[in-house]
C-alpha positions in Angstrom: 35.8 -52.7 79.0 36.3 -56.1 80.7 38.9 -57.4 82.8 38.9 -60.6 80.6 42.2 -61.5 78.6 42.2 -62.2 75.0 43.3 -66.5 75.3 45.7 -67.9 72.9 43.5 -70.9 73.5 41.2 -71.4 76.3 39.5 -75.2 76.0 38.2 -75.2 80.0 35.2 -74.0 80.5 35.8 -73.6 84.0 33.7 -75.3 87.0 34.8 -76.9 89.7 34.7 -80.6 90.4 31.2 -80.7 89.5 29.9 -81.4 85.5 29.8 -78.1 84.2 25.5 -77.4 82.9 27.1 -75.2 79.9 29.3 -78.3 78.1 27.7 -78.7 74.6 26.5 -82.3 73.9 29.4 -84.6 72.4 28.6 -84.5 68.4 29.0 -88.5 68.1 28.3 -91.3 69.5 31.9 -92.5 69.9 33.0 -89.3 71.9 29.8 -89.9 74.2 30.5 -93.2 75.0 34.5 -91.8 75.6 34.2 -89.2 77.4 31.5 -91.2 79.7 34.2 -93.7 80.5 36.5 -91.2 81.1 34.3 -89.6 83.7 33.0 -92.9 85.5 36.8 -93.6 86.0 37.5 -90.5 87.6 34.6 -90.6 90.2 36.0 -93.5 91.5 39.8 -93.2 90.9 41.1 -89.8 91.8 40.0 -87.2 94.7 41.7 -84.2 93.0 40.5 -81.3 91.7 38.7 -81.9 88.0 38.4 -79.7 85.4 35.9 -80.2 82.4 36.4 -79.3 79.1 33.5 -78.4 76.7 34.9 -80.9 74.4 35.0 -83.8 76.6 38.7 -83.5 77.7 39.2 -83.8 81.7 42.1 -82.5 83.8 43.3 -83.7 87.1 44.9 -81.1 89.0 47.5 -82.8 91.5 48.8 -79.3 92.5 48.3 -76.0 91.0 51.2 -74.2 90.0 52.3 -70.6 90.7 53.1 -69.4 87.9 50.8 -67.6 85.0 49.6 -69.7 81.8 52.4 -69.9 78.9 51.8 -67.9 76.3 52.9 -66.7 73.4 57.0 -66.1 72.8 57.6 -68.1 76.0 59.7 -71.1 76.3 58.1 -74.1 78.5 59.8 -76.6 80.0 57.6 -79.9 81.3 58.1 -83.5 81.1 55.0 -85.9 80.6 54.4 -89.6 80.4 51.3 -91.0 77.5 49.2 -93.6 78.3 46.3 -95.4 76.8 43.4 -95.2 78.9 41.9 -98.5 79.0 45.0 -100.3 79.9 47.9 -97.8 80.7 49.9 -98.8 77.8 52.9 -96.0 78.3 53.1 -94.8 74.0 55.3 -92.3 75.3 57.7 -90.4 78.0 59.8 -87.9 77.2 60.9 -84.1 78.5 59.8 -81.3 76.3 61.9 -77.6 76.7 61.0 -75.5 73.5 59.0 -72.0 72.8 55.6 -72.8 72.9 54.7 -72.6 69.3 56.9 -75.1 68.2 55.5 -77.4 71.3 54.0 -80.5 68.7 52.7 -83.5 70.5 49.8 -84.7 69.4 46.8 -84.9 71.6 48.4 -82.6 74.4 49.6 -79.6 72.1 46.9 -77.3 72.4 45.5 -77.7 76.3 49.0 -77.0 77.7 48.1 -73.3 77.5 45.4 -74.3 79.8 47.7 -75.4 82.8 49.5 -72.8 85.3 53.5 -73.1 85.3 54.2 -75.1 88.0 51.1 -77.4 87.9 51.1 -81.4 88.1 48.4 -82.3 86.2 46.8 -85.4 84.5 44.6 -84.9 81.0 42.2 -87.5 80.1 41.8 -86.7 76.0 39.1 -88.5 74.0 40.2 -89.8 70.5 38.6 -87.5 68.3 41.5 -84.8 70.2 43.9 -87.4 70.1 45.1 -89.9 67.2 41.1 -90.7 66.5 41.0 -93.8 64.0 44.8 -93.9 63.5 45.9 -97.3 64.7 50.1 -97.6 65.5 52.0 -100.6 67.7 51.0 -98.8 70.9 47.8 -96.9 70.3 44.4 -98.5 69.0 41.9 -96.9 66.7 39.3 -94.5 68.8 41.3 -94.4 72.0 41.2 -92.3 74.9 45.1 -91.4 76.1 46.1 -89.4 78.8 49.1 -87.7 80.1 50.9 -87.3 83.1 52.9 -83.8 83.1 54.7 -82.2 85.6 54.9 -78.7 84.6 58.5 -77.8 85.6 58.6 -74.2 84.3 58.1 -71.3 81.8 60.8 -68.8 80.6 60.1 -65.4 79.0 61.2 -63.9 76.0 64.8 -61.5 76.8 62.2 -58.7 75.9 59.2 -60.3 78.1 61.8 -60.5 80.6 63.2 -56.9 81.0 59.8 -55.5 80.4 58.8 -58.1 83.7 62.2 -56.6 85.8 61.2 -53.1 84.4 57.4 -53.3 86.1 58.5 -55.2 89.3 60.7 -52.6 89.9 58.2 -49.9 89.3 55.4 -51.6 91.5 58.1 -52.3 94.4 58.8 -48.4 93.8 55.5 -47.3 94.0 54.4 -49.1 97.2 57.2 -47.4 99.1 56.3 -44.1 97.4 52.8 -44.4 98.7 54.0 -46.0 102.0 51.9 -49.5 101.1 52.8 -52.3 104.0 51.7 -55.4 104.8 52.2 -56.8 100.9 53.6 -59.8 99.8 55.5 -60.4 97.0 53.9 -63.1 95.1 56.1 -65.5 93.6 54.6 -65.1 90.3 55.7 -61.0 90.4 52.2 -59.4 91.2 52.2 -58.4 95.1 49.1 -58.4 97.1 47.6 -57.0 100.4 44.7 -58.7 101.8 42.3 -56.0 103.0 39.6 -58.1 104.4 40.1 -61.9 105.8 37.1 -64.0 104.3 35.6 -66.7 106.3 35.4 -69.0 103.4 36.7 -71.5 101.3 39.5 -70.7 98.9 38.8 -70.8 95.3 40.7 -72.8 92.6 41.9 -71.3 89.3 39.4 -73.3 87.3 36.2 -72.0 89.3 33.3 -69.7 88.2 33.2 -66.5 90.7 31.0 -63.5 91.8 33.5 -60.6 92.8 33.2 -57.0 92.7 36.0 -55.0 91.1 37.7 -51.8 90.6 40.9 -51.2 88.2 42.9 -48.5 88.1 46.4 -47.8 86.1 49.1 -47.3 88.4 50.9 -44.4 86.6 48.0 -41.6 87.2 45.3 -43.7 89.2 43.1 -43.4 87.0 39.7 -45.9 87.5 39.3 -47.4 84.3 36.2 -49.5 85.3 34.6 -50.7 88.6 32.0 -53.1 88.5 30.4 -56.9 89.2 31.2 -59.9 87.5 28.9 -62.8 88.1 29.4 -66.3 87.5 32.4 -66.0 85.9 36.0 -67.9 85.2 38.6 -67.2 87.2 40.6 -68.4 83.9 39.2 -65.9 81.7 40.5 -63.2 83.7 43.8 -61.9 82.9 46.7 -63.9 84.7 47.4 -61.7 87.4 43.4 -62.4 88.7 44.2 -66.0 87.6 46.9 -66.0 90.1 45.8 -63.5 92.5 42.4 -64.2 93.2 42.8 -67.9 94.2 44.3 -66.2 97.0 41.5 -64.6 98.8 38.7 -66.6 100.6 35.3 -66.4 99.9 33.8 -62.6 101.7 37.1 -61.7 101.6 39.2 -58.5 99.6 42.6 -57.7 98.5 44.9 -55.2 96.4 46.6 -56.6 93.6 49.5 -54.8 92.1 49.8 -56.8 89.1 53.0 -56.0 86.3 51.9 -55.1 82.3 53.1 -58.6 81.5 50.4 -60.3 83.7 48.0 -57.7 82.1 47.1 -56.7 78.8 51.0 -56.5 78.1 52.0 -54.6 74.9 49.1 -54.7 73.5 46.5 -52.3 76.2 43.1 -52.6 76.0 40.9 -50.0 75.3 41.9 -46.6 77.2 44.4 -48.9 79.1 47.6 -48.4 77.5 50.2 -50.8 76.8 52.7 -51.7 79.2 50.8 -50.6 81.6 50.6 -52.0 85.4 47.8 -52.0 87.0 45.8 -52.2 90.3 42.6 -54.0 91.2 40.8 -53.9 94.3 38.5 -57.2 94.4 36.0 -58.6 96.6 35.1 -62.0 96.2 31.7 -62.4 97.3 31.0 -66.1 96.8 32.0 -68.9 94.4 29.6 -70.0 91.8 27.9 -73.2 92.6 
């Protein structure tokens, strides 16, 4: 068993500001010569964090949010502005509140499950992702665009919801059971102790990690795995490590206490059953250069 989450659709493969080695070659020449442009703009235009998507696409993180990733029965709420990228020609602005699914804008649909709730965020998207040789008023043939989105927020299901009350509650219970201090409530719903204070830098959500790991199910402690993962995405994890382990500094540990819905949710994994909440003990030994 991992402690990986199934993605409704992961397109980051995750390094830091730095060209991730593993992105597969672009398939055309047009894409190349996009996604070049793209890049050679951002060395010189922005300081903020980058992202690089294995299919060329690039996102600017102005500020991570706090929230998990939408996903699936959620409703997101975000406003974004789309803009050519050779000359900034606004094609369109507009404020977007709707369950994900129905969520239909062409070129930004499908990487907005790759952004935390919260997060302001720019994505540069190559034409062949975008309107590729469609031409309009606004928009020329083989274009780059990209969009400016502020993130505003994400609102569960009535069921996702009581389900997310339900665990909080039990978590909150089970720390004063077991006489637990020194938490803090994240604002996301998992809590956390730190356990050891690294002496490092602080990882972003997008970044490749070595930690060490144990999980355990909170309703009869049982250890359900405890092992190293090397070199891996912090966005592959489920969302309470997405969330959580941002929050510890390089040679540094913590408790997470995170709820079912920031876990495997209703659906368990392996011997983990659904709806279960869950605690993982994590040492961050480096990030992945």
């Amino acid at each position: 068993m991992r402690i990986h989450r199934i993605s409704l659709l992961l397109p980051i493969a995750i390094c830091s500001s730095c060209l991730n080695i593993n992105n597969p070659t672009p398939v055309d020449n047009q894409l190349t010569t996009e996604v070049e442009a793209i890049d050679a703009y951002l060395k010189t235009n922005t300081t903020d964090y980058i992202a690089y998507s294995p299919y060329g696409v690039r996102f600017v993180v102005h500020r991570f949010g706090n929230d998990a990733p939408p996903r699936k029965g959620q409703t997101v709420n975000f406003s974004y502005m789309g803009k050519v990228f050779k000359d900034s020609t606004l094609f369109a602005n507009a404020t977007v509140n709707s369950p994900i699914e129905q969520v239909n804008v062409k070129g930004l649909t499908e990487w907005i499950p790759s952004l935390q709730g919260g997060s302001i965020a720019t994505i540069f998207v190559p034409s062949r992702y975008a309107y590729g040789n469609i031409q309009n008023s606004k928009i020329p043939a083989n274009t780059p665009v990209f969009f400016q989105i502020t993130f505003t927020g994400i609102t569960k299901s009535a069921a996702q919801q009581a389900l997310f009350n339900s665990d909080t509650t039990s978590i909150r219970n089970y720390l004063n059971t077991n006489a637990i201090t020194n938490t803090v409530l994240h604002p996301s719903g998992i809590s956390y102790k730190i356990d050891l204070q690294g002496n490092g830098i602080y990882p972003k959500p997008y970044d490749n990690v070595n930690i060490n790991y144990k999980g355990s199910t909170m309703a009869d402690g049982k250890v359900f795995q405890e092992s190293d993962l090397n070199n891996t995405s912090i966005f592959s994890l489920i969302d309470g490590l997405i969330i959580g382990i941002p929050l510890i500094s390089e040679g540094g540990k913590a408790t997470f206490y995170i709820p079912s819905l920031l876990a495997y949710g209703e659906d368990g994994s392996g011997t983990i059953a659904k709806n279960s909440n869950l605690i993982f003990e994590i040492s961050l030994k480096s990030i992945a250069k």
